[in-house]
N, C-alpha and C positions, 0 to 999 in steps of 0.2 A: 504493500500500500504506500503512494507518495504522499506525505502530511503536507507536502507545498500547493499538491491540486484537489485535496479533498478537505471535507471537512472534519474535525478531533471527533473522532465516536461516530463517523460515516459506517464503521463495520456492525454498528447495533443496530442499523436498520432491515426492514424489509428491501426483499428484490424490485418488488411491483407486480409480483405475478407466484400462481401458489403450486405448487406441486402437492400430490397425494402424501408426500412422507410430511409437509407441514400442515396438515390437517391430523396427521395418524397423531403425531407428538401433540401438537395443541392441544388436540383432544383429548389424549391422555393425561394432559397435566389439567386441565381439567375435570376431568373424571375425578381422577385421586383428591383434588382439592375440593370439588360437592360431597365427594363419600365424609372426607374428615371434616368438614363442617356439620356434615349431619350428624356420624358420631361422636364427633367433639362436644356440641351441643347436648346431644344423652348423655354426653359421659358428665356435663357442666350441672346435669338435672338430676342425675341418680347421686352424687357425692353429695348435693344440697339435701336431697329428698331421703336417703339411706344414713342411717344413724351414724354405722360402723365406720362410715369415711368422716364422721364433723373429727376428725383428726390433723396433724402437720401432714401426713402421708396423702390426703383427701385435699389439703390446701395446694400441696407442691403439683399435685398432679389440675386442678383446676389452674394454675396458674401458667403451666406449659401448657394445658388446653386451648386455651386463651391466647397465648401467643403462637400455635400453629393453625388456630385458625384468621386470625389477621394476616400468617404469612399466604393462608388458602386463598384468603380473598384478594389479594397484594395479586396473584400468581394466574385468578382466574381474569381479574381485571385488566392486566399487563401481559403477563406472558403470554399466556394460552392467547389473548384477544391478537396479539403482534404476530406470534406465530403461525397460529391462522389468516390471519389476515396480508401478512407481510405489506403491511405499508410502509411508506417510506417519508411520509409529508408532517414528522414531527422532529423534533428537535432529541439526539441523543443524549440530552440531560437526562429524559426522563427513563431510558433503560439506566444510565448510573445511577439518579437515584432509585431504582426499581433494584437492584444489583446492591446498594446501601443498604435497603430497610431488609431485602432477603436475606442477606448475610445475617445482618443483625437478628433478627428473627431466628435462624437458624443456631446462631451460638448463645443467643438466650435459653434456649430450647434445648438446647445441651448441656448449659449449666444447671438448669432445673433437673435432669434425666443423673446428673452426677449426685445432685444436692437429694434426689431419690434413694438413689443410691448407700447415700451417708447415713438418711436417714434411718434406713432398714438395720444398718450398721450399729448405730447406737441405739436404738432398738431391742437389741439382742446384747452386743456387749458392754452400754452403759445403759441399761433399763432405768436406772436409780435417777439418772440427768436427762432422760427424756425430755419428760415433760418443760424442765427448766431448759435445756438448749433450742427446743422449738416452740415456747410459749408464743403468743400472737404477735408482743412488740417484737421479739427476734426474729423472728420468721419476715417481719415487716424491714427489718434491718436487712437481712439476708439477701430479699430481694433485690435493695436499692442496691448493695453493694453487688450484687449480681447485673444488674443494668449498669451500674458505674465501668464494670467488669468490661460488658462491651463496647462499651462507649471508649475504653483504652484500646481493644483491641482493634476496633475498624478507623481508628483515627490513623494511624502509620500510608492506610492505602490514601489517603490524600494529602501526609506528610512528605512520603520516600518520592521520588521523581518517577515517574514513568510506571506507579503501580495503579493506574485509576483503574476499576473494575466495571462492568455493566452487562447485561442480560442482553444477547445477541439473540435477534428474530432468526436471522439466517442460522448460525452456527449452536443455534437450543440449548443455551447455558452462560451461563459466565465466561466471562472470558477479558483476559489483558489486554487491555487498549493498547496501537501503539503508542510511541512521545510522541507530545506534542510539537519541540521539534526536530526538523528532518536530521538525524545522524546522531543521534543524542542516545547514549545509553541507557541500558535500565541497570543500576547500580546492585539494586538486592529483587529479588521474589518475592515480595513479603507474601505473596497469597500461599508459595509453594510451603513455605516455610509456617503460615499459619495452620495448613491440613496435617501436615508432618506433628508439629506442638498438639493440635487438636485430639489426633490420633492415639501419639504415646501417653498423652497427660490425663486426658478428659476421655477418651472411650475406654483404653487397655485400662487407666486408672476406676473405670467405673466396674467392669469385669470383675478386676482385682476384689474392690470392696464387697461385690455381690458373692463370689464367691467365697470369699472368706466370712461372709455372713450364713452360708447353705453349708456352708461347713461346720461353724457352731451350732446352727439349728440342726444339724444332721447330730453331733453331740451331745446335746440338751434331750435329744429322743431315746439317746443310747443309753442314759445315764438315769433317766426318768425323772427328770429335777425337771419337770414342768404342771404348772400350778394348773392353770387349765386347756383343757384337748382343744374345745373349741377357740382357745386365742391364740393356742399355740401353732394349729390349721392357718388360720389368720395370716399370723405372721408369717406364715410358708409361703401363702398363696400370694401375700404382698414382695416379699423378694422374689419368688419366683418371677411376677409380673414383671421388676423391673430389670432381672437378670435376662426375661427374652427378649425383652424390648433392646439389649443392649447388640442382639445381633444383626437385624436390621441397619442400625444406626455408625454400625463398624463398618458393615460393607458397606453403603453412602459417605463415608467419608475418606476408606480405601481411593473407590469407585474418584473422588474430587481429588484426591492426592496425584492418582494416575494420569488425569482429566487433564491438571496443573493450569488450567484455564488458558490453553492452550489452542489456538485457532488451526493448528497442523494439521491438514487430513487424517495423518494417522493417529491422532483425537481423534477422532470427530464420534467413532461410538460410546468411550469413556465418558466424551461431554455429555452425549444426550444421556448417557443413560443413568450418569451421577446426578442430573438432574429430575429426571422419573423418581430414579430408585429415594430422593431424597422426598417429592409427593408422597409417594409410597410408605414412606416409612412414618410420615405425618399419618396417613390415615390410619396405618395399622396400629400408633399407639392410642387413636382413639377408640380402638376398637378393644383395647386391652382388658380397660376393666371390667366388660362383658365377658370376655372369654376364660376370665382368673379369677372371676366372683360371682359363686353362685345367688348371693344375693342382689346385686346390680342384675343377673338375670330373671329374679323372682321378681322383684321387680317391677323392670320393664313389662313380662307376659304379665303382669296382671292390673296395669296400665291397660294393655291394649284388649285383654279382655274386657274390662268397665267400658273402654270407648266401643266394645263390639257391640257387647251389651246395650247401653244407651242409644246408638243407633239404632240396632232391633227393635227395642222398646217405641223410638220416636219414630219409626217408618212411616209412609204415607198412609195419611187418610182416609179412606175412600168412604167418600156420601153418597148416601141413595139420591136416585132422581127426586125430584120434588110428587111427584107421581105418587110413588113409589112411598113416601116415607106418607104422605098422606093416608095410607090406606094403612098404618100401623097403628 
């Protein structure tokens, strides 16, 4: 690309004209981001509505709820729309910031998925500090200092020279802008090097902690030193959740490491499919707490029984002719 005859962020646009593989992708990022709004949303309703979740463990998970589906709607409104569409007639600011708030989105949502993690951790090996390390005002700390968190991390792409990031219609992913100008190096990666950090620290390190919590509850079983069956199920079934959740979100961030937002052809599958696979793994943790809790599924079917029910009940009316009812 010449930066002397085109415009900075020319490469985030549409062609002018759509081929079947940018419909296939739109659509899919699409798909994946109505499914997790949908079940984001159940999952935002049974935590409020189900006892067992008014817990930190029932807070931490409404709160990455909450932030993947802003990144769903960011993704249905943006992405999916550009890449279907492939126009070309707007300004490449708005894939960078489209590219800004994704990011951010994305490693919020992985600091939450760690701070899960910790949770299930002290849970089991500091039971006694539970309650005091995730009472409401800490929890309310943790946060902010979690969003401070990435507010450090994505500030370097518009610090370091030649690292600005943005959401390519054509190329279905993120991807490194070149400089802006002509001949001008790119000094560091920082995106390469932020997958890499992401990878060893906050996924391996979230594995790390899950299992060494399935490990002690695998102990606590052996030993018989548990006070109740039913809390101790509990506590299984909530590490369990966020121990699978953590495989999904390894290979997505694999999948971006490889990706290295890189416009090479030979990217070009890793891009797209780092980009799916990370849809994908939004929807699937919304679908978590359904599938690890038989009461989030009790539930739900007995929601939808009462609405079955009330609709039967309210069916239509049928009146006699006037005819007809006179002679009764």
């Amino acid at each position: 690309m010449s930066n002397g005859s085109q415009v900075f962020g020319q490469e985030l646009l549409g062609r002018n004209y759509v081929v079947t593989k940018d419909i296939v992708v739109g659509g899919s990022i699409a798909l994946f981001c109505l499914l997790q709004i949908l079940f984001g949303s159940a999952t935002i309703w049974i935590i409020y509505s189900v006892k067992i979740f008014h817990n930190a463990f029932g807070s931490i998970l409404v709160t990455r709820t909450i932030v993947d589906i802003c990144s769903s709607v960011l993704h249905i409104v943006y992405s999916s729309y550009v890449t279907i569409s492939q126009r070309s007639d707007y300004s490449p600011l708005l894939g960078i910031v489209a590219a800004w708030m994704g990011y951010s989105f994305a490693a919020m949502s992985c600091l939450m998925h760690v701070l899960l993690a910790v949770n299930r951790f002290v849970s089991v090996y500091l039971p006694i500090y539970y309650k005091l390390m995730f009472r409401r005002t800490n929890y309310f700390r943790i946060v902010a200092a979690a969003v401070l968190m990435v507010v450090v991390v994505m500030v370097p792409f518009k610090l370091i020279p030649c690292n600005t990031i943005g959401y390519s219609a054509v190329y279905y992913g993120y991807i490194m802008l070149d400089c802006r100008e002509p001949g001008q190096q790119r000094p560091f990666h920082y995106g390469r090097f932020l997958h890499i950090t992401c990878t060893v620290s906050l996924c391996l390190g979230a594995i790390l902690i899950d299992t060494a919590t399935i490990v002690k509850l695998v102990l606590l079983k052996k030993s018989k030193a548990v006070n109740s069956d039913s809390h101790f199920r509990m506590r299984v079934r909530f590490t369990m959740q966020s121990f699978c959740q953590n495989i999904p979100m390894f290979i997505e961030v694999i999948l971006l490491s490889f990706g290295d937002n890189s416009t090479d052809d030979s990217k070009a599958l890793l891009r797209t499919m780092s980009f799916i696979v990370t849809r994908f793994t939004d929807f699937i943790n919304s679908t978590a707490i359904i599938v690890f809790n038989p009461e989030a599924r009790k539930f739900v079917l007995k929601r939808i029984r009462q609405v079955a029910t009330n609709t039967s009940s309210t069916g239509p009316v049928h009146t006699l002719p006037s005819s007809s009812a006179n002679n009764l």
